[in-house]
N, C-alpha and C positions, 0 to 999 in steps of 0.2 A: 922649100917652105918649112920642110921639118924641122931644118939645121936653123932656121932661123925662129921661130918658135921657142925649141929647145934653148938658143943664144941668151932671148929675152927674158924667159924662165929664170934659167939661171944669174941673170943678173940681179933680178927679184931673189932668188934666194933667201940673202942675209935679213932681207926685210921681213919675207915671209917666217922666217925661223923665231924672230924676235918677236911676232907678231902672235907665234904658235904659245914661244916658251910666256910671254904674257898670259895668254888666256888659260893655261892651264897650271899657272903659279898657286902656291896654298902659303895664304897669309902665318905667322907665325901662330897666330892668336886662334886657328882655325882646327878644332879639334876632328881629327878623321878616326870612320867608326872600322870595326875592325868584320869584315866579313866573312861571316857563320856557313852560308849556305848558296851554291853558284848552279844554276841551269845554265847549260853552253847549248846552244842550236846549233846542229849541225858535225856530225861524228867523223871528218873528214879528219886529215893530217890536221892541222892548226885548231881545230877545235878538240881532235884528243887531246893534242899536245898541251892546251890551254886545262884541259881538266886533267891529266896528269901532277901539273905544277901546283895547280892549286889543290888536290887531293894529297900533295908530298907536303903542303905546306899546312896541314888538319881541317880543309874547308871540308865541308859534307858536299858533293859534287852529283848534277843530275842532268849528264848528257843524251839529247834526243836528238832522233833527225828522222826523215820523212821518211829512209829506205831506211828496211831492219836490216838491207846487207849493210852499209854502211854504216849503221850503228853495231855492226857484228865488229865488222872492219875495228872500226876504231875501238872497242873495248881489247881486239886482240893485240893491235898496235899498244893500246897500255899495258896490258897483262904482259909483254916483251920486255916493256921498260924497265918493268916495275922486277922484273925477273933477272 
């Protein structure tokens, strides 16, 4: 059942992909604004990492998450980086 799921998935693929890159196209004409300031939820791997990049790239960056280990965690996972 898997393998054949997976079969039909993937034959959708190209469709799905074209279907992706449509909906997230930006018109020539479409002016994009540049961002200042990012709150990330969640201080896990991929959320430091996400406020890492955007603090190397001069956003002002304000990561939270429910456990203060975890928000320990991840400010010490950036201060390594950034080291």
């Amino acid at each position: 059942m898997l393998l054949t799921t997976s079969t039909r998935l993937a034959s959708r693929l190209p469709s799905l992909t074209r279907s992706i890159n449509r909906s997230f196209s930006v018109s020539s004409s479409t002016q994009l604004e540049k961002i200042n300031e990012l709150t990330v939820f969640g201080a896990g791997l991929m959320g430091a990492g996400i406020a890492q990049v955007a603090a190397m790239n001069g956003v002002k960056v304000v990561m939270t998450d429910v456990s203060e280990g975890a928000l320990e965690n991840g400010s010490v996972y950036n201060s390594q980086l950034s080291a």
